[in-house]
C-alpha positions in Angstrom: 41.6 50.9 -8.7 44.0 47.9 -9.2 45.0 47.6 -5.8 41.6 47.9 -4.9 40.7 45.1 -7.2 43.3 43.2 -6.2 42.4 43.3 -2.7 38.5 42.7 -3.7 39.7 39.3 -5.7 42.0 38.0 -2.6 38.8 38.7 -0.4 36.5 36.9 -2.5 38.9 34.1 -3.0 39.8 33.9 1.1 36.0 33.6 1.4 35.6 31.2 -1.4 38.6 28.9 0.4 37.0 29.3 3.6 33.5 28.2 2.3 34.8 25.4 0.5 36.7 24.2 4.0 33.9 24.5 6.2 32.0 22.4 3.7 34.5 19.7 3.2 34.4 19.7 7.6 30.5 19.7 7.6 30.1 17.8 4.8 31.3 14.2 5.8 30.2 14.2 9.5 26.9 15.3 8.4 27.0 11.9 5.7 28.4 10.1 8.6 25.8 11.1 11.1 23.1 10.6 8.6 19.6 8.2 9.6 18.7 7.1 6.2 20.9 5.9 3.7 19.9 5.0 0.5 21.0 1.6 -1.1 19.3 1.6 -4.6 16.3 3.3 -6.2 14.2 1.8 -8.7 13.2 -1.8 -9.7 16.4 -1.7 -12.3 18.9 -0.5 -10.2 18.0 -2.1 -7.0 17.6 -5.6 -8.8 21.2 -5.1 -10.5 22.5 -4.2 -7.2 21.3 -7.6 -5.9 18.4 -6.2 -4.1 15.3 -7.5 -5.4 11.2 -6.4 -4.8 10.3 -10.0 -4.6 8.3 -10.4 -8.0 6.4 -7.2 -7.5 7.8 -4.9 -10.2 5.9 -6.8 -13.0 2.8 -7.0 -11.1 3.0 -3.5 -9.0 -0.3 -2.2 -10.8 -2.4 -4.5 -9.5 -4.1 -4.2 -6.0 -3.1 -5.9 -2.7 -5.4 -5.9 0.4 -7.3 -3.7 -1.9 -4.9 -0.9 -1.9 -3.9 1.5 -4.5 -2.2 0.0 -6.9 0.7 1.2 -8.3 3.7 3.2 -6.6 2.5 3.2 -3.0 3.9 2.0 0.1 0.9 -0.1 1.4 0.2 -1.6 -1.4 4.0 -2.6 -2.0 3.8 -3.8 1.7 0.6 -5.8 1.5 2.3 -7.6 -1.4 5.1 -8.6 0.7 2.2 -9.9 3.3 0.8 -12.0 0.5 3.4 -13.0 -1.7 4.7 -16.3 -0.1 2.5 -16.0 3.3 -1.2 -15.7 4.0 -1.2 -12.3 5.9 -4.7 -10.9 6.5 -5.4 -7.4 6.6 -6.6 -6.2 9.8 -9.8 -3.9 10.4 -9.4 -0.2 9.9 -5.9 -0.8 8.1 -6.5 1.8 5.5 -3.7 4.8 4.7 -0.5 3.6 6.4 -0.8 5.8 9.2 -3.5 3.7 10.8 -2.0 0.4 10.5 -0.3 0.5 13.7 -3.6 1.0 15.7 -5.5 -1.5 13.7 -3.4 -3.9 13.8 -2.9 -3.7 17.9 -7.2 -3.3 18.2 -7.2 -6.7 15.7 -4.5 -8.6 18.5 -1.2 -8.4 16.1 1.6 -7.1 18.3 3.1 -3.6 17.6 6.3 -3.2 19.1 10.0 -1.2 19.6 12.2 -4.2 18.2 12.5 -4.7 14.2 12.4 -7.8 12.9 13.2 -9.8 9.7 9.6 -9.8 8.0 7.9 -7.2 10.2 6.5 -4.1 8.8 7.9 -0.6 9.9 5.4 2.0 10.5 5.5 5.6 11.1 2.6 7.8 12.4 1.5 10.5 10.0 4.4 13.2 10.1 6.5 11.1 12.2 10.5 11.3 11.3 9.7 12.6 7.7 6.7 10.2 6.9 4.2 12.2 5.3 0.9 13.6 6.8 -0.8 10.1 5.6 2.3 7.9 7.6 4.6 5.7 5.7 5.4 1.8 6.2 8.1 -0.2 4.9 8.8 -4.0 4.8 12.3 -4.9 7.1 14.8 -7.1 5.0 17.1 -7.3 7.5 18.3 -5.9 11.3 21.9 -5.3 11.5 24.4 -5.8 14.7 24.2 -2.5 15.2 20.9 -2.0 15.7 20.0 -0.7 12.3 17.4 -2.1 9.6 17.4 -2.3 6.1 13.9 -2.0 4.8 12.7 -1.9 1.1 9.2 0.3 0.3 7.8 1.9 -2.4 6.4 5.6 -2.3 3.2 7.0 -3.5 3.8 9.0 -6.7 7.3 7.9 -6.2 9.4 5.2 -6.3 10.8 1.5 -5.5 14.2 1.7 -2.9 15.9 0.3 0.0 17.3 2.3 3.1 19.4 1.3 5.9 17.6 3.2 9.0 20.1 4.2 12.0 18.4 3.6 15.0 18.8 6.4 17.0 18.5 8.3 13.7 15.7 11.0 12.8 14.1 8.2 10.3 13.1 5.9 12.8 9.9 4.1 12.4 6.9 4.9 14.8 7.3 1.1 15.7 7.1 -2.4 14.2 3.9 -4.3 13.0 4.6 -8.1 13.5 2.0 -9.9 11.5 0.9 -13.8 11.7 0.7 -15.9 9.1 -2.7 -17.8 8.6 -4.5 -20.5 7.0 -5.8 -18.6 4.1 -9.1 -18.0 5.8 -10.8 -14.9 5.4 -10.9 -12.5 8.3 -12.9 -9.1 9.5 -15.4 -8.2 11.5 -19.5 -7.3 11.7 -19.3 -3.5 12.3 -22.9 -2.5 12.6 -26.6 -4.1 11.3 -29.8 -1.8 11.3 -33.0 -2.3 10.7 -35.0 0.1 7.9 -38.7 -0.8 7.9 -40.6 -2.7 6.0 -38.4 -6.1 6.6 -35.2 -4.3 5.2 -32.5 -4.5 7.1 -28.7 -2.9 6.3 -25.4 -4.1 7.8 -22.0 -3.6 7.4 -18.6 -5.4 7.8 -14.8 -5.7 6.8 -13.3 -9.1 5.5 -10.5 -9.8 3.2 -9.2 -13.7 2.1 -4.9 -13.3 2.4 -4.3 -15.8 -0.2 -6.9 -14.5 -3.2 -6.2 -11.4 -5.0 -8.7 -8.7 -4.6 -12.1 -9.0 -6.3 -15.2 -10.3 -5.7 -15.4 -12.3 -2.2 -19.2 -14.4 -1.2 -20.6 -13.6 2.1 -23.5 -15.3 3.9 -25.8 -14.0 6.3 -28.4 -16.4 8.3 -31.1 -14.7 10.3 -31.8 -15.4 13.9 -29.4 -18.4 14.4 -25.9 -19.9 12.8 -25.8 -21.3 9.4 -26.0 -24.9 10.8 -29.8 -24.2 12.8 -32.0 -25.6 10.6 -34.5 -23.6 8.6 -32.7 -20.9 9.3 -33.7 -17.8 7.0 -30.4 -17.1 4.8 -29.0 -14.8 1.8 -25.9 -14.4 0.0 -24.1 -12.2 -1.7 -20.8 -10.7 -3.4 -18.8 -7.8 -3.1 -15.3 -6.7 -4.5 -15.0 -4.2 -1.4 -12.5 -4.4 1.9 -15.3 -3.0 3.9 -18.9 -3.0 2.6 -22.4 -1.9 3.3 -25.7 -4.9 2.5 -29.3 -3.7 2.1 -31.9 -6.7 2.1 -35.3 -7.6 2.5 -36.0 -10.2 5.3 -39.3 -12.3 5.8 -38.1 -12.5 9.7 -39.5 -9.6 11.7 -39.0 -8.4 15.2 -35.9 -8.5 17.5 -33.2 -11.0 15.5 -29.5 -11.5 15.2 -27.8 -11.5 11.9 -24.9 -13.7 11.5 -22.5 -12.6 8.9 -20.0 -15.6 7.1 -17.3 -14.7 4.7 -17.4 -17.6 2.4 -14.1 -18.8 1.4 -13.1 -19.6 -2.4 -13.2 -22.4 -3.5 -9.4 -24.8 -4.3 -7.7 -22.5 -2.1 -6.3 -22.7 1.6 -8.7 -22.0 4.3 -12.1 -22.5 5.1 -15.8 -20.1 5.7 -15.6 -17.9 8.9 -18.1 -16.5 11.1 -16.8 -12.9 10.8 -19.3 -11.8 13.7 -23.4 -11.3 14.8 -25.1 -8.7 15.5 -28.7 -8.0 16.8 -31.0 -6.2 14.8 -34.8 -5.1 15.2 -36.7 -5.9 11.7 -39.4 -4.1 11.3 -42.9 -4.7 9.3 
């Protein structure tokens, strides 16, 4: 029985030595060969580590680009967009995982190469982003080819990685945004008519250097704003992308031409966000 014991406690130990050997080999090539490294976590920690959020933890429940507010990676981002630069938010930018598309179909150039201020972007599921996608705001590319990037998660929290390039956290690609005037921006996406002189339309605008809330539109009926006697209404509406019902005295085949009204004492000026042809009927 003792001998037997004996030899049962030098197995188990052999076996414990031998486990803890092959994790101290595994164990640091794995760390060295590791994509994502985490710098800081946290607004506290990463701002005494010298690695700031750039003014949003004090203001993170508020919406930018009206995105969700609070811990969530496009709204961290579009705070980085808007904070200090006059970014606008591209049609059909919604959940992360769309942003890259959008912002190719709105002309903003989506590429391979990272660069300081750009916005890395993974597809949904791509290199651990979740099935909605992920993006991230690049602080800085290093002289080996890998990034540092600061985000916030939804239901999670502030950080900052360093990204190894030919790593299995690689972004999908890089979103390299323009700054702009402060004008608003979007597009007409569809107009209708309803009977009866009504006549429903649609678009997406945003203004990149007003928080979200209300924004004034303008729609004139069968010619620009300038052609006089032009039929006209206005209207306000706190939404990204918005749907108008209204009554027109104009019947027959028209074209509806749809302003975004900039706000006043800011940067920027009205834009023509698009026209569309409509049939009103009586």
């Amino acid at each position: 029985m003792c001998s037997a014991h004996r030899l049962a406690r030098a197995a188990g130990a052999l076996v414990l030595a031998i486990i803890i050997m092959v994790a101290g080999v595994v164990a640091a090539p794995a760390e060295a060969a590791s994509s994502s490294t985490t710098l800081c976590k946290g607004f506290a920690q990463c701002a005494a580590k010298g690695r700031g959020d750039a003014g949003y933890a004090p203001v993170y429940r508020g919406s930018y680009w009206n995105m969700r507010p609070g811990h969530n990676c496009t709204n961290y981002v579009a705070y980085r967009l808007t904070n200090g630069r006059t970014v606008p938010r591209p049609p059909g930018a919604d959940g992360s995982g769309t942003w890259g598309a959008a912002a190719r179909k709105a002309g903003t150039p989506v590429s391979r190469t990272p660069r300081v201020g750009s916005v890395a972007w993974w597809k949904p599921r791509y290199h651990g982003a979740s099935a909605g996608g992920h993006v991230a705001y690049v602080e800085a590319v290093r002289k080996d080819g890998s990034i540092v990037i600061s985000e916030d998660h939804l239901g999670g929290t502030f950080m900052w990685r360093v990204l190894k390039r030919k790593g299995g956290a690689w972004p999908s690609g890089f979103i390299h945004f323009k700054d702009s005037d402060g004008s608003p921006s979007g597009k007409v996406l569809w107009a209708r008519g309803e009977g009866r002189g009504a006549v429903r339309l649609s678009a997406t605008a945003n203004e990149p250097d007003v928080p979200a809330g209300q924004r004034d539109y303008l729609v004139t009926v069968g010619g620009p704003r300038e052609t006089p006697g032009v039929e006209s209404f206005r209207f306000s509406t706190e939404f990204f992308r918005f749907e108008r019902l209204a009554t027109l005295r104009s019947r027959g085949a028209t074209v509806l031409y749809v302003y975004a009204l900039n706000t006043p004492g800011t940067r920027g000026s009205d834009t023509l966000l698009g026209s569309m042809a409509v049939s009103v009927g009586g």
